[in-house]
DSSP file (Angstrom, degrees, kcal/mol; ACC not computed):
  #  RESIDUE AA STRUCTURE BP1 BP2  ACC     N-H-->O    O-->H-N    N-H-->O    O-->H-N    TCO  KAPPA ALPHA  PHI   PSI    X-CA   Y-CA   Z-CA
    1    1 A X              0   0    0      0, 0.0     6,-0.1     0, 0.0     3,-0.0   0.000 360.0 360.0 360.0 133.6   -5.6   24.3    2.0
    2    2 A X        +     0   0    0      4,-0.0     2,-0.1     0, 0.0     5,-0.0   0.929 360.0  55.5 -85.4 -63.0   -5.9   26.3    5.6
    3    3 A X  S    S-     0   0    0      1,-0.1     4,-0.4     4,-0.0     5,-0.1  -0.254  79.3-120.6 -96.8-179.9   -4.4   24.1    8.2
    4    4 A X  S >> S+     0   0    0      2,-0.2     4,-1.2     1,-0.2     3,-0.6   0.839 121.1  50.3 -71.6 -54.0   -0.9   22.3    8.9
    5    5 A X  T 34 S+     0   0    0      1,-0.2     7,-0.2     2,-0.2     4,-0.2   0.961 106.0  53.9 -48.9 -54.7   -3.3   19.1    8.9
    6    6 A X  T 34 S+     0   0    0      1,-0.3     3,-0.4     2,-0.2     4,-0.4   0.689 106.5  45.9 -26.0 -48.2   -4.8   20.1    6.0
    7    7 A X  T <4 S+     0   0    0     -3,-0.6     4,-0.5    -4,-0.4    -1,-0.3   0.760 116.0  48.8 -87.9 -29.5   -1.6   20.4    4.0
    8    8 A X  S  X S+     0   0    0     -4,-1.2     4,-1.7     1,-0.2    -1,-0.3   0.252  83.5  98.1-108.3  17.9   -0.4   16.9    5.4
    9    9 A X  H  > S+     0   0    0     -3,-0.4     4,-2.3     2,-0.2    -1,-0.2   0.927  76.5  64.3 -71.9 -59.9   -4.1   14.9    4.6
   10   10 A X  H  > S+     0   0    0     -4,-0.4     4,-1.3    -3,-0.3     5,-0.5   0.933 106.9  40.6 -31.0 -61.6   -2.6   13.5    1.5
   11   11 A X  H  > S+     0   0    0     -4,-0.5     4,-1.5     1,-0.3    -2,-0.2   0.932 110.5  54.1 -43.4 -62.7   -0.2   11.7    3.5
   12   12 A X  H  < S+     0   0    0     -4,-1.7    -1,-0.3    -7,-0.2    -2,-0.2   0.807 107.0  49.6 -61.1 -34.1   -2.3   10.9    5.7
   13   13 A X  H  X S+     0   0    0     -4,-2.3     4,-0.8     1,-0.2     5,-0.3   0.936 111.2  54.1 -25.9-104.8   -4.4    9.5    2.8
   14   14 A X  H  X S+     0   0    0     -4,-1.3     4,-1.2     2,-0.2     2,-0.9   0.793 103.0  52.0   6.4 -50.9   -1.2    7.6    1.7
   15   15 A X  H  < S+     0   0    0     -4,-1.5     2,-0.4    -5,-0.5    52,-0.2  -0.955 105.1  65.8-102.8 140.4   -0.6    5.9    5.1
   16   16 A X  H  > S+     0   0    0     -2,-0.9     4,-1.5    52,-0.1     5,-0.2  -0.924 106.7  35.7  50.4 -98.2   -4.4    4.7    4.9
   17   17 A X  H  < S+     0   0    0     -4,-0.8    -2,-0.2    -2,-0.4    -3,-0.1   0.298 116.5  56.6 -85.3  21.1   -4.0    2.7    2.3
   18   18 A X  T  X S+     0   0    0     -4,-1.2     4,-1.7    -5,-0.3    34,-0.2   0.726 109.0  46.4 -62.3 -52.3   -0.4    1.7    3.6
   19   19 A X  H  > S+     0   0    0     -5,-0.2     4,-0.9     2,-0.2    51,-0.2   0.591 118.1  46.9 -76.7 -21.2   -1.8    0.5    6.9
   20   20 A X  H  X S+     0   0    0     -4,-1.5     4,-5.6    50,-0.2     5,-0.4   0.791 107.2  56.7 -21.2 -71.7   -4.7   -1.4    4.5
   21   21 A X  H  > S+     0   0    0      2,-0.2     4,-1.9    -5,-0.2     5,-0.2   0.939 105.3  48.6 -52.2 -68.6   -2.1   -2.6    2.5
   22   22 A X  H  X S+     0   0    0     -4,-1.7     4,-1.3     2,-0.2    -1,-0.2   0.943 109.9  53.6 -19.2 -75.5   -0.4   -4.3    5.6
   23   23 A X  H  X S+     0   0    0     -4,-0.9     4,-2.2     1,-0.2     3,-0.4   0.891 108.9  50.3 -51.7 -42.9   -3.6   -5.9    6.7
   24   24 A X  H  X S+     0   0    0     -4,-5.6     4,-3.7     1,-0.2    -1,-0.2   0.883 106.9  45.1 -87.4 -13.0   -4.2   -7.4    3.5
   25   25 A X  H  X S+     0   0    0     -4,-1.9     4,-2.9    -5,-0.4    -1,-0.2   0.755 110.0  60.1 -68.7 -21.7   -1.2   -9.1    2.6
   26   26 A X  H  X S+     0   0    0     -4,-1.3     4,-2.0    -3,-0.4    -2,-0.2   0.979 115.4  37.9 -72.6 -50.4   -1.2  -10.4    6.4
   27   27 A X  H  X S+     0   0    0     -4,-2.2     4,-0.5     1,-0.2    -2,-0.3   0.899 108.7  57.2 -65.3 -52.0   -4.5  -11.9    5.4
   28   28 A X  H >< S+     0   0    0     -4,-3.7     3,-5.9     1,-0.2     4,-0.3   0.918 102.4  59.3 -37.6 -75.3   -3.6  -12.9    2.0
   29   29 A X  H >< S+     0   0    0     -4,-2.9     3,-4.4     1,-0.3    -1,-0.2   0.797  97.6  67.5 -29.2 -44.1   -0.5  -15.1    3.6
   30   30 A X  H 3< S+     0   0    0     -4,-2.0    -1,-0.3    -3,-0.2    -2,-0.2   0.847 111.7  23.4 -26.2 -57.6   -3.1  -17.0    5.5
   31   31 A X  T << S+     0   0    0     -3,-5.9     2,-0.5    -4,-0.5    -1,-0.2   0.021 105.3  95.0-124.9  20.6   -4.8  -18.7    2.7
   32   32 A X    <   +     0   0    0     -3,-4.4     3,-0.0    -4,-0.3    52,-0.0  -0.974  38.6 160.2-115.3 144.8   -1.3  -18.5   -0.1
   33   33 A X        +     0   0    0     -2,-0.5     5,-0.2     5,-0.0    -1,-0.1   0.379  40.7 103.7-110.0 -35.1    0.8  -21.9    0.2
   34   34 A X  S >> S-     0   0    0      1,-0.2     4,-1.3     2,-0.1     3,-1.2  -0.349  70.8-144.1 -69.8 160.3    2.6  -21.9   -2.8
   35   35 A X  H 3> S+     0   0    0      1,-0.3     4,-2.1     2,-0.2    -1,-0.2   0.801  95.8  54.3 -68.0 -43.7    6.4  -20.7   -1.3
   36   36 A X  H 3> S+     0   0    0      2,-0.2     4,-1.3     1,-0.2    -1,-0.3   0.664 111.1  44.5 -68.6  -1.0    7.5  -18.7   -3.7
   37   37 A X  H <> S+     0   0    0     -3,-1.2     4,-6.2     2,-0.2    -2,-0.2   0.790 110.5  55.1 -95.5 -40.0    4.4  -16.6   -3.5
   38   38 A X  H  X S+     0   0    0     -4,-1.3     4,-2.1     1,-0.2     5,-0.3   0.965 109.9  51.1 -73.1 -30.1    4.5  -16.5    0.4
   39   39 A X  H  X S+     0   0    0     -4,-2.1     4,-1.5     1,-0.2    -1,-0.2   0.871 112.4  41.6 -80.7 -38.7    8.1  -15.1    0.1
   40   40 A X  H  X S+     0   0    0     -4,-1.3     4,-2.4     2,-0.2    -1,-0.2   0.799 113.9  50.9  -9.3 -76.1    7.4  -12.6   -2.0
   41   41 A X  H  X S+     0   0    0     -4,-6.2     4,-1.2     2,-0.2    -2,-0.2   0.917 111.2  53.6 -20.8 -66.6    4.0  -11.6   -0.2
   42   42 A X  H >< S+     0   0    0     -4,-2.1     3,-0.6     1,-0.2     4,-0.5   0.910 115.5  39.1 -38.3 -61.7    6.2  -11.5    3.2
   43   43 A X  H 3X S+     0   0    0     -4,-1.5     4,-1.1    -5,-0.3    -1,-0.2   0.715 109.1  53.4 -83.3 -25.0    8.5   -9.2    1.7
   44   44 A X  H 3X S+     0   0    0     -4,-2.4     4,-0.8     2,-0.2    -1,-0.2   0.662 114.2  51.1 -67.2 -37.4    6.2   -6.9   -0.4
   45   45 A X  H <X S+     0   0    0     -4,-1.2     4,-1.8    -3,-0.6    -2,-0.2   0.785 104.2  55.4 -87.2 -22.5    4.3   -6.5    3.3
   46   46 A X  H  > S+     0   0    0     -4,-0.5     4,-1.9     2,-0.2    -2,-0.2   0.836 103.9  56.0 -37.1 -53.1    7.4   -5.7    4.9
   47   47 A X  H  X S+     0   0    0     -4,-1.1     4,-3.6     2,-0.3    -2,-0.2   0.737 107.6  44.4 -83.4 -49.3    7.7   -3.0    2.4
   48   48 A X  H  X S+     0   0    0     -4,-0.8     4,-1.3     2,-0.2     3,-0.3   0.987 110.9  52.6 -71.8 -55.8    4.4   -1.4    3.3
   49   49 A X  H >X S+     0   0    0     -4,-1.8     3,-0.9     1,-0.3     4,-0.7   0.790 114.0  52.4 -35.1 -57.6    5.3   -1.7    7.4
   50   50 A X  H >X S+     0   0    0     -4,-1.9     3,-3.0     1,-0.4     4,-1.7   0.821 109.5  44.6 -43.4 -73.0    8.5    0.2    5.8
   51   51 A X  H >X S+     0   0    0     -4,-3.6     4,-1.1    -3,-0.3     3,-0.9   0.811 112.6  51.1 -65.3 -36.3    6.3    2.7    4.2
   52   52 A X  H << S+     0   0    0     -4,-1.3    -1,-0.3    -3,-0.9     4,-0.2   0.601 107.3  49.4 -73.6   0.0    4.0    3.4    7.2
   53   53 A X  H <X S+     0   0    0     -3,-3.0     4,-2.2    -4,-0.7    -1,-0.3   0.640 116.7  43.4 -92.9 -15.1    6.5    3.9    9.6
   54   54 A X  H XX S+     0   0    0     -4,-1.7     3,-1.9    -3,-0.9     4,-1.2   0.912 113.8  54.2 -74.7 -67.3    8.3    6.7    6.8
   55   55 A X  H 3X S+     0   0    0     -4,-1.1     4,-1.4     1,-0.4    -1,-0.2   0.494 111.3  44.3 -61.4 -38.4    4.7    8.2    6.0
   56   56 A X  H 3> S+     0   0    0     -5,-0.3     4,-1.1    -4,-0.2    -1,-0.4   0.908 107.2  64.0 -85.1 -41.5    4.2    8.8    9.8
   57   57 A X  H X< S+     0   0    0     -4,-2.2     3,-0.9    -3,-1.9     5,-0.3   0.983 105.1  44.0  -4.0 -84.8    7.6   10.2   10.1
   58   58 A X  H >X S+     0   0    0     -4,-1.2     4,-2.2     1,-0.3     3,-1.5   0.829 108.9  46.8 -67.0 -27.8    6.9   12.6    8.2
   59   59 A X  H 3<>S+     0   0    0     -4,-1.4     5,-3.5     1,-0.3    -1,-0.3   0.808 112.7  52.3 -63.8 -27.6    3.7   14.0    9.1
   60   60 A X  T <<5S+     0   0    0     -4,-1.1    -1,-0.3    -3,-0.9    -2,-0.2  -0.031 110.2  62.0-113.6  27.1    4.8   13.8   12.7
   61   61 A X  T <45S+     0   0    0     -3,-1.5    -2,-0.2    -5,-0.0    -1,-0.2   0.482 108.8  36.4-100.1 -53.2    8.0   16.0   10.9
   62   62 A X  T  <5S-     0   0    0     -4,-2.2    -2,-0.2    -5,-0.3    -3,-0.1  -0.270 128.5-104.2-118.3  53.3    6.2   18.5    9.9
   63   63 A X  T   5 +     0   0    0      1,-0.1    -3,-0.3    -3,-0.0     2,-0.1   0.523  69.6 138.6   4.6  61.4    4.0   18.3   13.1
   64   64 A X      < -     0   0    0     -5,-3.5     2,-0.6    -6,-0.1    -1,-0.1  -0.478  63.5-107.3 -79.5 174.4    0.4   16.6   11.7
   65   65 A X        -     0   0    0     -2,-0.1     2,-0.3    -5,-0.1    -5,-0.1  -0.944  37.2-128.2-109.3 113.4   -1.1   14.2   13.6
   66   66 A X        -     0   0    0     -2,-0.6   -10,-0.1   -10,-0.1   -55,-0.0  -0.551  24.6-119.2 -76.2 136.1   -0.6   10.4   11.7
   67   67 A X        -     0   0    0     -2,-0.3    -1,-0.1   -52,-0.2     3,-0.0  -0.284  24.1-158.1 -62.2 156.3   -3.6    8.8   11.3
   68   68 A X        +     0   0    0    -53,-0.0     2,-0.3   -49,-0.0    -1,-0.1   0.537  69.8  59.5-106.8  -0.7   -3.4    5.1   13.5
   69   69 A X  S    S-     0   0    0      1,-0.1     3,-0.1   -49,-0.0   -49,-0.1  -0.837  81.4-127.6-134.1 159.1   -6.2    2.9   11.6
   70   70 A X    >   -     0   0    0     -2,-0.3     3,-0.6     1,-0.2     2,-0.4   0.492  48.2-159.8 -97.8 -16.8   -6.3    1.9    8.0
   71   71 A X  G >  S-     0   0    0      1,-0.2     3,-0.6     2,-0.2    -1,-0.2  -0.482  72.1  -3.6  67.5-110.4  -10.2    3.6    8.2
   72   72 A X  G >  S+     0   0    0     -2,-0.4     3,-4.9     1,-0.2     4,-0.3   0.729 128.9  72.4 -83.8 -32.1  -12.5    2.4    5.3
   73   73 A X  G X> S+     0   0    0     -3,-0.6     3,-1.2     1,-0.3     4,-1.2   0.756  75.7  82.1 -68.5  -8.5   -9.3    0.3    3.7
   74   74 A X  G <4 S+     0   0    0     -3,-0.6    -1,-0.3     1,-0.2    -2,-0.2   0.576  79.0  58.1 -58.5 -40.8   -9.8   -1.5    6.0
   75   75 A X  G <4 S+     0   0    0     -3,-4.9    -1,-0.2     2,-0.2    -2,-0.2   0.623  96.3  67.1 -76.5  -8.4  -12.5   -3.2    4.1
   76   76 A X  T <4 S+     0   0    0     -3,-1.2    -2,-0.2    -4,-0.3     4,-0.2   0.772  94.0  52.8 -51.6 -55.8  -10.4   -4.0    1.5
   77   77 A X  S  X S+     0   0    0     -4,-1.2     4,-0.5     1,-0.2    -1,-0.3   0.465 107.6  47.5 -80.9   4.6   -8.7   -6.0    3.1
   78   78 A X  H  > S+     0   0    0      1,-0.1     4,-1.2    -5,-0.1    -2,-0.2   0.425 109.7  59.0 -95.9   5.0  -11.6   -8.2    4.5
   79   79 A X  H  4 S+     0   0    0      2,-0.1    -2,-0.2     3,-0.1    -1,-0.1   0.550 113.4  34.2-106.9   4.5  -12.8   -8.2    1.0
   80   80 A X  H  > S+     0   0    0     -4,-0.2     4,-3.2     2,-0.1     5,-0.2   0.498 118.2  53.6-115.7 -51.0   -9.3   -9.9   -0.5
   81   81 A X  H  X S+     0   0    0     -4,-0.5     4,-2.0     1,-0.2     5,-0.2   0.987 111.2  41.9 -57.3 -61.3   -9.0  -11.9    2.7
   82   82 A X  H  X S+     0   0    0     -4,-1.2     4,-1.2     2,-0.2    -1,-0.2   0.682 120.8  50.7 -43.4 -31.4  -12.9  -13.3    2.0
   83   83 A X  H  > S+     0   0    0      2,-0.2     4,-2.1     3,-0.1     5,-0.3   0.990 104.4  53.8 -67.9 -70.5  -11.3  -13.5   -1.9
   84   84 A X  H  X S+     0   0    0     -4,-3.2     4,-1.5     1,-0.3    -2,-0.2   0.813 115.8  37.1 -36.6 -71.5   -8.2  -15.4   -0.9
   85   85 A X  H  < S+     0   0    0     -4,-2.0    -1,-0.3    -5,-0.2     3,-0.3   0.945 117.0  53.5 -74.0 -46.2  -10.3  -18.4    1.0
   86   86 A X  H  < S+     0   0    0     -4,-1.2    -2,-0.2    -5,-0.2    -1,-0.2   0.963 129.2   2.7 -41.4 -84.0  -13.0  -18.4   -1.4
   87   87 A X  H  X S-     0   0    0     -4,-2.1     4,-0.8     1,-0.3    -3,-0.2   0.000 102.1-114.1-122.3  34.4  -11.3  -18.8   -4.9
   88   88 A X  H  X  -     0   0    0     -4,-1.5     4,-1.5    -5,-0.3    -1,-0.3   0.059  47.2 -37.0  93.1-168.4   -7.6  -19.2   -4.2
   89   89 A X  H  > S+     0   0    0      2,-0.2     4,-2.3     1,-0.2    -1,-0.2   0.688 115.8  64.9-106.2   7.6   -4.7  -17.9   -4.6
   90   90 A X  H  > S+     0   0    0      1,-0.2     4,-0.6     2,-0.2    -1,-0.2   0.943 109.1  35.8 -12.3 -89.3   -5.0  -16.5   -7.7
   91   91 A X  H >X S+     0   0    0     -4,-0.8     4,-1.5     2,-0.2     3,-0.9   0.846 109.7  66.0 -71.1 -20.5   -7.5  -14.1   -7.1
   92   92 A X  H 3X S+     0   0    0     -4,-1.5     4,-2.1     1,-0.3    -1,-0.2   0.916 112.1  33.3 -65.1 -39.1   -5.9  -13.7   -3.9
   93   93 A X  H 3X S+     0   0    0     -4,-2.3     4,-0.9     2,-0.2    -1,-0.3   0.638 116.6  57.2 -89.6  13.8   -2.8  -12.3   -6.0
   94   94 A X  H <X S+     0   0    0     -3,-0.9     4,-1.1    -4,-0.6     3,-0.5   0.830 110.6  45.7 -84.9 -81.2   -5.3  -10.7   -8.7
   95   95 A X  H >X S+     0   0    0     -4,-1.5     3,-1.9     1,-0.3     4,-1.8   0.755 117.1  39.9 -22.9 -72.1   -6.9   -8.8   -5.6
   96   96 A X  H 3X>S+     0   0    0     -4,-2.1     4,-2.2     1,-0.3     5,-0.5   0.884 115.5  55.1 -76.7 -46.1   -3.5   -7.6   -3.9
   97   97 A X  H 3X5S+     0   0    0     -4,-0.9     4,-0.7    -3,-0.5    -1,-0.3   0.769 111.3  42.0 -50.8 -46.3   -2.3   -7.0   -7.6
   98   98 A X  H <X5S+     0   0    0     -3,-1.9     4,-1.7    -4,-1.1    -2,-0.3   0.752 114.8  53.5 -60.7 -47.4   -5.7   -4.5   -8.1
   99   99 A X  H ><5S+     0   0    0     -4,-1.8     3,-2.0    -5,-0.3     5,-0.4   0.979 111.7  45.8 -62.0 -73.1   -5.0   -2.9   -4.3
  100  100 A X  H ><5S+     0   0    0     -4,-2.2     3,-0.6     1,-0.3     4,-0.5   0.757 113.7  46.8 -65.3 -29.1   -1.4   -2.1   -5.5
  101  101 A X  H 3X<S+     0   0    0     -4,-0.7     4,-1.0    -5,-0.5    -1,-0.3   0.970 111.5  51.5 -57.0 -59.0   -2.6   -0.7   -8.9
  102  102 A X  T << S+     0   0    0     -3,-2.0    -1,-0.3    -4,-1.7    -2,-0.3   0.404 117.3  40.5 -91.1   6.7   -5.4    1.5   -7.1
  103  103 A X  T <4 S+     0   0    0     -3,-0.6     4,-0.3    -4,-0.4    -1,-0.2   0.335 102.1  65.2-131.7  16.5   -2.6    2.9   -4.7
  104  104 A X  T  > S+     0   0    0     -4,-0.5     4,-1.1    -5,-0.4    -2,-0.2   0.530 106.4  48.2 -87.7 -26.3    0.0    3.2   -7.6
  105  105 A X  H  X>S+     0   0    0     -4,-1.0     4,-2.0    -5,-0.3     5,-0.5   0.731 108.2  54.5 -97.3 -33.5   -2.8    6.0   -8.8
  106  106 A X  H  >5S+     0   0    0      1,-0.2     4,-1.6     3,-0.1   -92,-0.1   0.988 113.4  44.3 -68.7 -26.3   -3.1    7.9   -5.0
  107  107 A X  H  45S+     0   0    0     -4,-0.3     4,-0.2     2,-0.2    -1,-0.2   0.832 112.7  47.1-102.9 -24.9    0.3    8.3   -5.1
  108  108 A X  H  X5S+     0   0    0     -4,-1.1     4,-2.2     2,-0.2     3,-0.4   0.801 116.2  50.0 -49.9 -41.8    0.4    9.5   -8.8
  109  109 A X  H  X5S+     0   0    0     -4,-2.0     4,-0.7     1,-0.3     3,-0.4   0.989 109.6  49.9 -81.3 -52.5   -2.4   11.8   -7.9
  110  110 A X  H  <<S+     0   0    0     -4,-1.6    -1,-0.3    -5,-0.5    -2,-0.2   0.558 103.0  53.5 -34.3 -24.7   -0.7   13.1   -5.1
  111  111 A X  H  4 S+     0   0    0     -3,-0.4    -1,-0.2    -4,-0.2     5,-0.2   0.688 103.5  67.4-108.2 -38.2    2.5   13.9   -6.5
  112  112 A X  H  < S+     0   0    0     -4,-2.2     2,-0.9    -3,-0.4    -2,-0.2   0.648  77.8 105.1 -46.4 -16.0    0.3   15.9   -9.0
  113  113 A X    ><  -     0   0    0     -4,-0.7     3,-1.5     1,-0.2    -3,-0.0  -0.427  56.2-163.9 -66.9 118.1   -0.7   18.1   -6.5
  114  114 A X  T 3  S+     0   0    0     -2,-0.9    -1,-0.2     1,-0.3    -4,-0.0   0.931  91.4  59.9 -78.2 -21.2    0.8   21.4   -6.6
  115  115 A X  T 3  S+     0   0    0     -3,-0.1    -1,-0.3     3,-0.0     2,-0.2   0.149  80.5 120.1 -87.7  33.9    0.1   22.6   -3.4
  116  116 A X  S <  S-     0   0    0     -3,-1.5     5,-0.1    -5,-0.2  -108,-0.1  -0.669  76.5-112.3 -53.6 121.0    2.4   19.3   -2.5
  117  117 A X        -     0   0    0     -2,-0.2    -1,-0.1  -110,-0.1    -2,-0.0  -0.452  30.8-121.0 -63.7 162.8    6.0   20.8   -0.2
  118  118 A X  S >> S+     0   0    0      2,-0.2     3,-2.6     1,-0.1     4,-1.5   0.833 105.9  60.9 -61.0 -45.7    8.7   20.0   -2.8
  119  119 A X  H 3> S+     0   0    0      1,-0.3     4,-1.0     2,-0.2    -1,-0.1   0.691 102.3  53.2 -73.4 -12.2   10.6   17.6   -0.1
  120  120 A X  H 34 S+     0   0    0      2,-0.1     4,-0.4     3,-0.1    -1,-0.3   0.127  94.5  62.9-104.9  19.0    7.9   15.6    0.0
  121  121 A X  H <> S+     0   0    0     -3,-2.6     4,-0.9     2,-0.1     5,-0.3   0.528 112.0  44.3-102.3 -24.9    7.3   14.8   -4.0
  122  122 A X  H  X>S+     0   0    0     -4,-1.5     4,-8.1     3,-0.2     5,-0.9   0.980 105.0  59.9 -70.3 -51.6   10.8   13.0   -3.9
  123  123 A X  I  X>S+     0   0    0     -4,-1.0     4,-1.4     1,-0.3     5,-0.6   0.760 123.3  27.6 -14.3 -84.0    9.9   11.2   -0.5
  124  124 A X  I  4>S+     0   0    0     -4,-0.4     5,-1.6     1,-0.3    -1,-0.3   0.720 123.6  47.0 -49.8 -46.5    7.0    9.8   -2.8
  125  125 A X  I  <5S+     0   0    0     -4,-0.9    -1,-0.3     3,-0.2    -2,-0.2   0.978 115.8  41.8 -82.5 -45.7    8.4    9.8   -6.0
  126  126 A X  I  <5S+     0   0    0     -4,-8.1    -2,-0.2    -5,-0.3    -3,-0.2   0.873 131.5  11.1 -82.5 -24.0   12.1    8.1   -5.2
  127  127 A X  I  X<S+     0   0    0     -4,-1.4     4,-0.5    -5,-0.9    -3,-0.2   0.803 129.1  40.2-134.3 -34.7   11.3    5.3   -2.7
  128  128 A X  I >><S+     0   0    0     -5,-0.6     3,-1.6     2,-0.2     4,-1.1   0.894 113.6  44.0 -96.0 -76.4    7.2    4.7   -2.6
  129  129 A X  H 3><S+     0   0    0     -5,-1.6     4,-0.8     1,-0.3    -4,-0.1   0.606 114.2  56.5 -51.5 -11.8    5.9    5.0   -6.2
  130  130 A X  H 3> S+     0   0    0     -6,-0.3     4,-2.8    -5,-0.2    -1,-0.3   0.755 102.9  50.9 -75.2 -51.5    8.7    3.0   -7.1
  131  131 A X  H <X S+     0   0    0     -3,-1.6     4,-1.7    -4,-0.5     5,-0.2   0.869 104.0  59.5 -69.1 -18.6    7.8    0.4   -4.9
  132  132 A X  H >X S+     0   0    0     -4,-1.1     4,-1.5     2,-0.2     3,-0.6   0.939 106.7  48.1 -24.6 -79.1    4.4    0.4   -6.3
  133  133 A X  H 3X S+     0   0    0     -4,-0.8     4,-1.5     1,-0.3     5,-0.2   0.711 112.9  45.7 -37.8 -51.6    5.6   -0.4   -9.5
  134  134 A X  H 3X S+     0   0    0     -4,-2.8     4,-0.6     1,-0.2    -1,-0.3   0.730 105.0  58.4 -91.5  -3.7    7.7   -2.9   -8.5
  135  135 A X  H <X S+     0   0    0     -4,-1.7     4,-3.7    -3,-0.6    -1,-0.2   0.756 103.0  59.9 -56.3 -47.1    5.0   -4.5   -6.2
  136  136 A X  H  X S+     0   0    0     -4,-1.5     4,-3.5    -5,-0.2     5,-0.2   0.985 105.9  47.7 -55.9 -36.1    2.8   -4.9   -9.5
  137  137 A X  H  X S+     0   0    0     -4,-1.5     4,-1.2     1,-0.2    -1,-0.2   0.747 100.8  61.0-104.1   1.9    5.3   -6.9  -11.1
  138  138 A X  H  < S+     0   0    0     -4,-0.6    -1,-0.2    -5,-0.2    -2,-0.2   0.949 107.9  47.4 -68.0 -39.3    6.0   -9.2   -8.5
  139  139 A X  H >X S+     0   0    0     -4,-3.7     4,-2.5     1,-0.2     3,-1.3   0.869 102.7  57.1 -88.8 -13.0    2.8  -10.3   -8.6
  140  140 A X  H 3X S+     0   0    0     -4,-3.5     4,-2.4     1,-0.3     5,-0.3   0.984 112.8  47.2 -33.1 -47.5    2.3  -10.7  -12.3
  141  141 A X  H 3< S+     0   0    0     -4,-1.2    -1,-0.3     1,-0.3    -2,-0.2   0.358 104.7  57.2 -89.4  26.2    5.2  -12.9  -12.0
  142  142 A X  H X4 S+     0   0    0     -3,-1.3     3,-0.9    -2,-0.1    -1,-0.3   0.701 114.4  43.8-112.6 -78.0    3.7  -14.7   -8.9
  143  143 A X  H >< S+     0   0    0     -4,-2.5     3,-4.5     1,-0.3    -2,-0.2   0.873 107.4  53.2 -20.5 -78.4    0.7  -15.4  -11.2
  144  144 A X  G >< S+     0   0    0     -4,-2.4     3,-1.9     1,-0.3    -1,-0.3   0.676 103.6  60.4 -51.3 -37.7    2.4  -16.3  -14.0
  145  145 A X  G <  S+     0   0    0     -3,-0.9    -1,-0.3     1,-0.3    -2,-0.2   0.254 103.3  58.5 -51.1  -7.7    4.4  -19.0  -11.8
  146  146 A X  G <         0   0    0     -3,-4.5    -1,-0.3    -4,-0.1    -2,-0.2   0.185 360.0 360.0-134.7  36.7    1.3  -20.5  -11.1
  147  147 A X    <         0   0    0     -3,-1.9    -2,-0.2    -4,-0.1    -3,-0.1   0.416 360.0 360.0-117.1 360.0   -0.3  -21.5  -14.3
């Protein structure tokens, strides 16, 4: 890796599909009724705002420039939202369940990295890949609550 950006493009990766992550859960709530699901949702999207204001923290710590747009994830979440009205909210929590899955593996791969600073594999490791994890099984049990 050359530049100071360079070294800090994982994050910025990361707060991507944070700022993604955001968008689709806003969209999900649209089209989820049942209550326990929305409260869940709510709080699980709180959780990403959470993570894109640390993720920009820190790049803007260790002076990078944070990206402001969610870029290509961006389609993700119209493709969940388009899920969500279509064929309920099932797949709506199937989808968000498959987004949290695919960003439970950037942040795995990322932590893999070696040329990763050390202060920033706990950042990652103690408080966001944990919340990953626990994102997945909120919505299993969101599912499972509605069969």
């Amino acid at each position: 890796m050359d530049t100071l950006q360079d070294n800090l493009e994982p994050l910025n990766r990361l707060l991507r599909g944070e700022l993604s992550a955001v968008e689709t859960y806003q969209q999900a709530l649209e089209s989820v009724s049942e209550q326990q699901a929305v409260v869940e949702l709510e709080r699980i999207s709180m959780e990403h705002s959470q993570a894109v204001s640390l993720l920009r923290e820190e790049i803007r710590h260790f002076g990078g420039v944070a990206d402001e747009s969610s870029g290509a994830w961006g389609l993700w979440a119209q493709a969940v939202e388009g899920t969500a009205k279509v064929f309920g909210t099932t797949a709506a929590l199937k989808a968000l369940k498959e987004g949290e899955e695919h960003g439970l593996k950037e942040y795995q791969a990322i932590m893999n990295d070696p040329d990763l600073m050390p202060e920033l594999k706990s950042l990652l490791t103690e408080r966001l890949q944990l919340r990953q994890k626990e994102h997945i099984e909120t919505l299993v049990r969101c599912m499972e609550t509605l069969h």
